[in-house]
C-alpha positions as CSV (number, residue, x, y, z in Angstrom):
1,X,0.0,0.0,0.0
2,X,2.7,2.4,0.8
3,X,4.5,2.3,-2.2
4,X,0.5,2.4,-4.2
5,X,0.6,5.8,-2.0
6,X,4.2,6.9,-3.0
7,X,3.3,6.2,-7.0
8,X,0.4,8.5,-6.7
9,X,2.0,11.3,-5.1
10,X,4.8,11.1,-7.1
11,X,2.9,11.5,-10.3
12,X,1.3,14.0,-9.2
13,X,4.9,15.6,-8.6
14,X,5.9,15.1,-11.8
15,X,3.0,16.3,-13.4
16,X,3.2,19.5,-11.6
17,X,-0.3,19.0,-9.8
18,X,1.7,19.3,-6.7
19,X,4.0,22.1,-6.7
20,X,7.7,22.7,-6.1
21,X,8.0,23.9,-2.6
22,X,4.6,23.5,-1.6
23,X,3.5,20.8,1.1
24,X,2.3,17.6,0.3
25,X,-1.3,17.2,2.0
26,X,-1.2,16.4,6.4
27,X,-0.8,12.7,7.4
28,X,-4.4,12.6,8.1
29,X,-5.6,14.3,5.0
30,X,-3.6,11.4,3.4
31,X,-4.8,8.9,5.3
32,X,-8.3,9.9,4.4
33,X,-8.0,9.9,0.8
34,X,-5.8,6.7,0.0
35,X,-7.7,4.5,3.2
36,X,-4.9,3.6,4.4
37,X,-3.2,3.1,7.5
38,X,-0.8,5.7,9.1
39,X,2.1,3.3,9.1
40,X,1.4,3.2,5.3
41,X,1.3,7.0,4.9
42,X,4.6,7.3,7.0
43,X,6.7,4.4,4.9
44,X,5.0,6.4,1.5
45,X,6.9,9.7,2.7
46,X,9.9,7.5,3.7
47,X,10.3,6.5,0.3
48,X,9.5,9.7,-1.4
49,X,12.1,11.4,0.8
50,X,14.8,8.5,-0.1
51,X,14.1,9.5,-3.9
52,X,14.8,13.5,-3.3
53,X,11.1,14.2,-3.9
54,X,10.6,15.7,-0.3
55,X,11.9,16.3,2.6
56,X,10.0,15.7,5.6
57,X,10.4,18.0,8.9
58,X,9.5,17.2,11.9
59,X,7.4,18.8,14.8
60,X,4.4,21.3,15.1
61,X,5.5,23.1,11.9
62,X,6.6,19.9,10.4
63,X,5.4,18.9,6.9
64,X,6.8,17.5,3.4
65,X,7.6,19.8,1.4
66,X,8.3,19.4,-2.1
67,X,11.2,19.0,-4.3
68,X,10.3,18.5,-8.5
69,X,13.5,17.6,-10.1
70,X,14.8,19.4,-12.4
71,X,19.0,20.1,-14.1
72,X,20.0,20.0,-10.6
73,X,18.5,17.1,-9.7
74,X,19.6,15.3,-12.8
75,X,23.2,16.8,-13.0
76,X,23.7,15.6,-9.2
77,X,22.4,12.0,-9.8
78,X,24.7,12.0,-13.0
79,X,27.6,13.3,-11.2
80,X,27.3,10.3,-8.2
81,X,27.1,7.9,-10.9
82,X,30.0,9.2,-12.8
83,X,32.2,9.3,-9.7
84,X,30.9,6.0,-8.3
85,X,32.2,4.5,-11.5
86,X,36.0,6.5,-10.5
87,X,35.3,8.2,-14.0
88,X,37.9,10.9,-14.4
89,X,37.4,14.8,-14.7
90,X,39.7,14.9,-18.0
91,X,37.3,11.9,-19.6
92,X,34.3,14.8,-18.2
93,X,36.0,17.3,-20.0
94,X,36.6,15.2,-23.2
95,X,32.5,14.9,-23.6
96,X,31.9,18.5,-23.4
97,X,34.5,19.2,-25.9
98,X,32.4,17.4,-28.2
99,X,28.7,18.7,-26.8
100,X,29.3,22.5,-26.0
101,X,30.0,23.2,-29.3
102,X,27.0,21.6,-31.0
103,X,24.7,23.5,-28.6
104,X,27.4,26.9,-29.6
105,X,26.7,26.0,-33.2
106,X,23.2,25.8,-32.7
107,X,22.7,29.4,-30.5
108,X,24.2,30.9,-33.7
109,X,21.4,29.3,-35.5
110,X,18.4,30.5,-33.6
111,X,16.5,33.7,-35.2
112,X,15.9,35.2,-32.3
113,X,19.8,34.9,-30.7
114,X,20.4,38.6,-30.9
115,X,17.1,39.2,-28.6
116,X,17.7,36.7,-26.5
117,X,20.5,35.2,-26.4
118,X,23.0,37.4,-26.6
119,X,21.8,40.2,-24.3
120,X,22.3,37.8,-21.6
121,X,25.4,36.8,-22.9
122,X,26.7,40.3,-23.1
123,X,25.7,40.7,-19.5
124,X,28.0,38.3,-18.0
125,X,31.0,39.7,-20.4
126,X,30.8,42.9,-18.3
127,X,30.5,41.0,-14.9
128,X,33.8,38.6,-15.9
129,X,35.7,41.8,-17.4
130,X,35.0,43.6,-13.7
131,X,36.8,40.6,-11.9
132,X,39.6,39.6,-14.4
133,X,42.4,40.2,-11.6
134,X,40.7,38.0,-9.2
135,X,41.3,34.7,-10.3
136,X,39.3,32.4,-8.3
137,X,36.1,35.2,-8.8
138,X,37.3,35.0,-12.9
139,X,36.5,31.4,-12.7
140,X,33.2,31.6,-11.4
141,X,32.2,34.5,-13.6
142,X,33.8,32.4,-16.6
143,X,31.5,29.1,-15.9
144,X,28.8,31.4,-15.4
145,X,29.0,32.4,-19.0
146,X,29.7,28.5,-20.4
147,X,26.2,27.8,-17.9
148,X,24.6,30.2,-19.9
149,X,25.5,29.4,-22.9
150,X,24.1,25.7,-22.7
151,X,21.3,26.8,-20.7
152,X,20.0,28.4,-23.7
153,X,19.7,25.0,-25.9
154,X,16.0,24.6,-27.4
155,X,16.4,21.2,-27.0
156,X,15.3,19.6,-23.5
157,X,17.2,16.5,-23.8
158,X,20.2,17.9,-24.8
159,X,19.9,21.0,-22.4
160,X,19.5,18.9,-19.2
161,X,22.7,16.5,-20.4
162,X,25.2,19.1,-21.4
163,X,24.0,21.2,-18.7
164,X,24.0,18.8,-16.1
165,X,28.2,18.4,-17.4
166,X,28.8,21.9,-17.6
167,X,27.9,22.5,-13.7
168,X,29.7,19.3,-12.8
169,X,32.5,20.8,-14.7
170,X,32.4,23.8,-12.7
171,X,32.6,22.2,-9.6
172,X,36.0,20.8,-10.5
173,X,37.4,24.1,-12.3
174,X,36.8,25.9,-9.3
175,X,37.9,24.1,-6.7
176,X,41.2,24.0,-9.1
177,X,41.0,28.0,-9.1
178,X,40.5,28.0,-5.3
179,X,43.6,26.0,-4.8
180,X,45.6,27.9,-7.3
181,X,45.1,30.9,-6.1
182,X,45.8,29.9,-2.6
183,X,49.0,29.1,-3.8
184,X,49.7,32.2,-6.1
185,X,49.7,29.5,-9.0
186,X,46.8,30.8,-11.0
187,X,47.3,31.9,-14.3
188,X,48.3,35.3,-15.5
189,X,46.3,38.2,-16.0
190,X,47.0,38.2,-19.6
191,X,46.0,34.5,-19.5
192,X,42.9,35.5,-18.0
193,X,42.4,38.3,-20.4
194,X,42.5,35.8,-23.4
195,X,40.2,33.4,-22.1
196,X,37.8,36.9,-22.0
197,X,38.9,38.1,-25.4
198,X,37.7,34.3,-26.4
199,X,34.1,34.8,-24.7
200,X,33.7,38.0,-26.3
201,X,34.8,36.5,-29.9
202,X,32.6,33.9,-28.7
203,X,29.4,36.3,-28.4
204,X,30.2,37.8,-31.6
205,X,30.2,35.0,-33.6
206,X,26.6,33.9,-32.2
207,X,25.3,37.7,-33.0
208,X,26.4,37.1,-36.5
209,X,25.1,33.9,-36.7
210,X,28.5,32.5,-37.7
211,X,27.8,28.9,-36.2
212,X,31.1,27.2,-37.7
213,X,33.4,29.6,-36.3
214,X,31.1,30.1,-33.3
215,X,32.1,26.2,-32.6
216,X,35.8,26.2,-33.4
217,X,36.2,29.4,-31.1
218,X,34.3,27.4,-28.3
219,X,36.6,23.7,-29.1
220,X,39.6,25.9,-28.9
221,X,38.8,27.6,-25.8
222,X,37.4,24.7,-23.7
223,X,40.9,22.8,-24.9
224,X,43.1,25.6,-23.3
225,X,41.4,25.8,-20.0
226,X,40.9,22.1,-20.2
227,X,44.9,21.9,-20.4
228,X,45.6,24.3,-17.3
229,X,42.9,22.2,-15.5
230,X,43.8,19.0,-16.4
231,X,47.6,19.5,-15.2
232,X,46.8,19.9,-11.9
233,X,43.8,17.4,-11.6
234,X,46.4,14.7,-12.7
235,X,44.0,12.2,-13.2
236,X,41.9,12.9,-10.6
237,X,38.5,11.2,-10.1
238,X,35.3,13.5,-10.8
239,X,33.6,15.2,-7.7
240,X,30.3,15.1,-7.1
241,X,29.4,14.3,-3.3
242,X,31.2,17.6,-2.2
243,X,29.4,20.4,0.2
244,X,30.3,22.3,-3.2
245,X,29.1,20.1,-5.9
246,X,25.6,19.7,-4.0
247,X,25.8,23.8,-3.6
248,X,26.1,24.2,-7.4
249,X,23.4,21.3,-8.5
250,X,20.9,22.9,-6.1
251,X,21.7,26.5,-8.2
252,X,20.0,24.5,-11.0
Protein backbone atom coordinates (compact mmCIF):
# COMPACT_ATOMS: atom_id res chain seq x y z
CA UNK A 1 0.00 0.00 0.00
CA UNK A 2 2.72 2.42 0.85
CA UNK A 3 4.48 2.31 -2.17
CA UNK A 4 0.53 2.39 -4.18
CA UNK A 5 0.60 5.80 -2.03
CA UNK A 6 4.20 6.89 -3.02
CA UNK A 7 3.29 6.19 -6.96
CA UNK A 8 0.41 8.53 -6.67
CA UNK A 9 2.04 11.34 -5.14
CA UNK A 10 4.76 11.10 -7.13
CA UNK A 11 2.95 11.49 -10.34
CA UNK A 12 1.34 14.04 -9.19
CA UNK A 13 4.90 15.62 -8.59
CA UNK A 14 5.94 15.12 -11.83
CA UNK A 15 3.00 16.27 -13.45
CA UNK A 16 3.16 19.54 -11.64
CA UNK A 17 -0.33 19.01 -9.76
CA UNK A 18 1.69 19.33 -6.75
CA UNK A 19 4.05 22.08 -6.70
CA UNK A 20 7.74 22.73 -6.06
CA UNK A 21 8.00 23.89 -2.63
CA UNK A 22 4.58 23.49 -1.57
CA UNK A 23 3.55 20.77 1.07
CA UNK A 24 2.28 17.61 0.30
CA UNK A 25 -1.29 17.24 2.03
CA UNK A 26 -1.22 16.36 6.37
CA UNK A 27 -0.76 12.73 7.40
CA UNK A 28 -4.40 12.62 8.07
CA UNK A 29 -5.61 14.33 5.01
CA UNK A 30 -3.55 11.38 3.44
CA UNK A 31 -4.81 8.94 5.28
CA UNK A 32 -8.31 9.88 4.45
CA UNK A 33 -7.98 9.93 0.80
CA UNK A 34 -5.81 6.71 0.02
CA UNK A 35 -7.68 4.49 3.21
CA UNK A 36 -4.85 3.58 4.41
CA UNK A 37 -3.21 3.08 7.55
CA UNK A 38 -0.81 5.72 9.06
CA UNK A 39 2.07 3.33 9.05
CA UNK A 40 1.37 3.16 5.33
CA UNK A 41 1.31 7.02 4.86
CA UNK A 42 4.60 7.28 6.98
CA UNK A 43 6.66 4.35 4.87
CA UNK A 44 4.99 6.41 1.49
CA UNK A 45 6.88 9.69 2.70
CA UNK A 46 9.92 7.49 3.66
CA UNK A 47 10.28 6.54 0.30
CA UNK A 48 9.53 9.70 -1.43
CA UNK A 49 12.13 11.43 0.78
CA UNK A 50 14.79 8.53 -0.08
CA UNK A 51 14.14 9.47 -3.86
CA UNK A 52 14.77 13.53 -3.31
CA UNK A 53 11.08 14.21 -3.91
CA UNK A 54 10.62 15.68 -0.34
CA UNK A 55 11.95 16.29 2.56
CA UNK A 56 9.97 15.70 5.61
CA UNK A 57 10.35 18.02 8.86
CA UNK A 58 9.54 17.22 11.90
CA UNK A 59 7.42 18.81 14.85
CA UNK A 60 4.37 21.35 15.07
CA UNK A 61 5.49 23.05 11.93
CA UNK A 62 6.64 19.93 10.39
CA UNK A 63 5.43 18.86 6.88
CA UNK A 64 6.80 17.54 3.43
CA UNK A 65 7.65 19.80 1.40
CA UNK A 66 8.29 19.36 -2.13
CA UNK A 67 11.16 19.01 -4.25
CA UNK A 68 10.34 18.52 -8.47
CA UNK A 69 13.46 17.62 -10.05
CA UNK A 70 14.76 19.42 -12.42
CA UNK A 71 19.03 20.13 -14.11
CA UNK A 72 20.01 19.95 -10.59
CA UNK A 73 18.48 17.07 -9.69
CA UNK A 74 19.63 15.31 -12.78
CA UNK A 75 23.16 16.79 -12.99
CA UNK A 76 23.72 15.57 -9.17
CA UNK A 77 22.38 11.96 -9.84
CA UNK A 78 24.67 12.02 -12.95
CA UNK A 79 27.56 13.35 -11.19
CA UNK A 80 27.32 10.27 -8.21
CA UNK A 81 27.13 7.90 -10.93
CA UNK A 82 30.03 9.22 -12.77
CA UNK A 83 32.21 9.34 -9.72
CA UNK A 84 30.93 5.99 -8.28
CA UNK A 85 32.15 4.46 -11.50
CA UNK A 86 35.96 6.51 -10.54
CA UNK A 87 35.31 8.22 -14.01
CA UNK A 88 37.87 10.90 -14.42
CA UNK A 89 37.43 14.82 -14.67
CA UNK A 90 39.66 14.95 -18.02
CA UNK A 91 37.31 11.92 -19.56
CA UNK A 92 34.31 14.75 -18.18
CA UNK A 93 35.98 17.30 -19.98
CA UNK A 94 36.61 15.18 -23.24
CA UNK A 95 32.49 14.92 -23.59
CA UNK A 96 31.94 18.46 -23.36
CA UNK A 97 34.47 19.17 -25.87
CA UNK A 98 32.41 17.42 -28.16
CA UNK A 99 28.73 18.67 -26.79
CA UNK A 100 29.30 22.49 -25.97
CA UNK A 101 30.05 23.22 -29.27
CA UNK A 102 27.01 21.61 -30.97
CA UNK A 103 24.74 23.53 -28.57
CA UNK A 104 27.37 26.87 -29.58
CA UNK A 105 26.65 25.97 -33.20
CA UNK A 106 23.19 25.79 -32.68
CA UNK A 107 22.71 29.36 -30.52
CA UNK A 108 24.18 30.85 -33.67
CA UNK A 109 21.39 29.26 -35.49
CA UNK A 110 18.43 30.50 -33.60
CA UNK A 111 16.51 33.73 -35.23
CA UNK A 112 15.89 35.17 -32.29
CA UNK A 113 19.79 34.93 -30.74
CA UNK A 114 20.40 38.57 -30.88
CA UNK A 115 17.08 39.23 -28.62
CA UNK A 116 17.68 36.72 -26.51
CA UNK A 117 20.49 35.25 -26.39
CA UNK A 118 23.02 37.42 -26.61
CA UNK A 119 21.79 40.17 -24.30
CA UNK A 120 22.35 37.83 -21.57
CA UNK A 121 25.38 36.75 -22.92
CA UNK A 122 26.74 40.33 -23.11
CA UNK A 123 25.74 40.67 -19.47
CA UNK A 124 27.98 38.26 -18.02
CA UNK A 125 31.04 39.71 -20.38
CA UNK A 126 30.81 42.92 -18.25
CA UNK A 127 30.49 40.97 -14.92
CA UNK A 128 33.79 38.60 -15.88
CA UNK A 129 35.74 41.84 -17.36
CA UNK A 130 34.97 43.60 -13.72
CA UNK A 131 36.78 40.55 -11.85
CA UNK A 132 39.61 39.59 -14.38
CA UNK A 133 42.40 40.24 -11.61
CA UNK A 134 40.73 37.99 -9.19
CA UNK A 135 41.34 34.72 -10.34
CA UNK A 136 39.29 32.36 -8.35
CA UNK A 137 36.06 35.22 -8.81
CA UNK A 138 37.28 35.00 -12.94
CA UNK A 139 36.51 31.40 -12.74
CA UNK A 140 33.25 31.63 -11.36
CA UNK A 141 32.19 34.52 -13.63
CA UNK A 142 33.81 32.37 -16.61
CA UNK A 143 31.49 29.09 -15.89
CA UNK A 144 28.84 31.44 -15.37
CA UNK A 145 29.05 32.40 -18.96
CA UNK A 146 29.67 28.47 -20.38
CA UNK A 147 26.22 27.81 -17.91
CA UNK A 148 24.62 30.20 -19.93
CA UNK A 149 25.51 29.37 -22.93
CA UNK A 150 24.07 25.72 -22.73
CA UNK A 151 21.26 26.81 -20.71
CA UNK A 152 20.02 28.44 -23.72
CA UNK A 153 19.73 24.97 -25.89
CA UNK A 154 16.02 24.61 -27.42
CA UNK A 155 16.37 21.20 -26.99
CA UNK A 156 15.34 19.62 -23.47
CA UNK A 157 17.23 16.46 -23.82
CA UNK A 158 20.24 17.93 -24.83
CA UNK A 159 19.92 20.95 -22.35
CA UNK A 160 19.52 18.94 -19.20
CA UNK A 161 22.72 16.50 -20.38
CA UNK A 162 25.15 19.10 -21.39
CA UNK A 163 24.04 21.19 -18.65
CA UNK A 164 24.00 18.81 -16.14
CA UNK A 165 28.15 18.36 -17.40
CA UNK A 166 28.76 21.94 -17.60
CA UNK A 167 27.90 22.46 -13.75
CA UNK A 168 29.69 19.30 -12.80
CA UNK A 169 32.55 20.76 -14.67
CA UNK A 170 32.42 23.75 -12.70
CA UNK A 171 32.56 22.22 -9.61
CA UNK A 172 36.05 20.81 -10.52
CA UNK A 173 37.37 24.09 -12.27
CA UNK A 174 36.78 25.94 -9.32
CA UNK A 175 37.94 24.09 -6.69
CA UNK A 176 41.16 24.05 -9.12
CA UNK A 177 40.96 27.97 -9.12
CA UNK A 178 40.45 27.95 -5.26
CA UNK A 179 43.64 26.02 -4.76
CA UNK A 180 45.63 27.89 -7.32
CA UNK A 181 45.09 30.87 -6.06
CA UNK A 182 45.80 29.91 -2.63
CA UNK A 183 49.05 29.10 -3.81
CA UNK A 184 49.67 32.16 -6.12
CA UNK A 185 49.66 29.46 -8.97
CA UNK A 186 46.80 30.80 -10.96
CA UNK A 187 47.30 31.93 -14.34
CA UNK A 188 48.33 35.31 -15.45
CA UNK A 189 46.27 38.25 -16.01
CA UNK A 190 47.00 38.17 -19.61
CA UNK A 191 46.04 34.54 -19.47
CA UNK A 192 42.92 35.53 -17.96
CA UNK A 193 42.41 38.27 -20.42
CA UNK A 194 42.47 35.78 -23.40
CA UNK A 195 40.19 33.39 -22.07
CA UNK A 196 37.78 36.89 -21.95
CA UNK A 197 38.93 38.08 -25.44
CA UNK A 198 37.68 34.31 -26.43
CA UNK A 199 34.13 34.79 -24.72
CA UNK A 200 33.67 37.96 -26.34
CA UNK A 201 34.77 36.45 -29.95
CA UNK A 202 32.59 33.89 -28.75
CA UNK A 203 29.41 36.29 -28.39
CA UNK A 204 30.24 37.77 -31.61
CA UNK A 205 30.22 34.98 -33.58
CA UNK A 206 26.59 33.88 -32.17
CA UNK A 207 25.32 37.69 -33.00
CA UNK A 208 26.45 37.10 -36.48
CA UNK A 209 25.13 33.85 -36.74
CA UNK A 210 28.53 32.46 -37.68
CA UNK A 211 27.79 28.85 -36.22
CA UNK A 212 31.13 27.22 -37.68
CA UNK A 213 33.43 29.63 -36.31
CA UNK A 214 31.12 30.10 -33.27
CA UNK A 215 32.09 26.19 -32.60
CA UNK A 216 35.79 26.22 -33.41
CA UNK A 217 36.24 29.35 -31.07
CA UNK A 218 34.29 27.36 -28.32
CA UNK A 219 36.61 23.71 -29.08
CA UNK A 220 39.59 25.90 -28.91
CA UNK A 221 38.81 27.58 -25.84
CA UNK A 222 37.39 24.71 -23.68
CA UNK A 223 40.87 22.75 -24.95
CA UNK A 224 43.14 25.60 -23.29
CA UNK A 225 41.36 25.79 -20.01
CA UNK A 226 40.90 22.07 -20.22
CA UNK A 227 44.87 21.95 -20.38
CA UNK A 228 45.62 24.26 -17.32
CA UNK A 229 42.95 22.21 -15.49
CA UNK A 230 43.77 18.96 -16.40
CA UNK A 231 47.63 19.50 -15.23
CA UNK A 232 46.85 19.95 -11.88
CA UNK A 233 43.75 17.43 -11.60
CA UNK A 234 46.42 14.71 -12.67
CA UNK A 235 44.01 12.20 -13.16
CA UNK A 236 41.86 12.93 -10.61
CA UNK A 237 38.52 11.25 -10.08
CA UNK A 238 35.31 13.50 -10.82
CA UNK A 239 33.60 15.23 -7.70
CA UNK A 240 30.31 15.07 -7.08
CA UNK A 241 29.40 14.31 -3.29
CA UNK A 242 31.24 17.58 -2.18
CA UNK A 243 29.43 20.42 0.17
CA UNK A 244 30.27 22.32 -3.17
CA UNK A 245 29.15 20.12 -5.92
CA UNK A 246 25.62 19.68 -4.04
CA UNK A 247 25.79 23.83 -3.55
CA UNK A 248 26.13 24.16 -7.39
CA UNK A 249 23.40 21.29 -8.46
CA UNK A 250 20.89 22.86 -6.14
CA UNK A 251 21.74 26.46 -8.20
CA UNK A 252 19.95 24.45 -10.96
Amino acid sequence: MAEQVASVLRDRILAGGIVDGTSLPKQDELVAEFGVSYPSVREALRILETEGFITVRRGNRGGAIVHAPDIGTAGYALGLTLQAMQVKATDLGEALAVLEPLCVARLAQRADRSRVVVPRLRELLVVGENCIDDGAVFTTASREFHDALVGFETNATLRVVVKSLTSLWSVQEEAWAEAQASRGAYPSRGDCAAAHRAHERLVECIEDGDADEAARIARDHLAAAQHWVGRSLKGGVIDAASDRSRKRFRRG
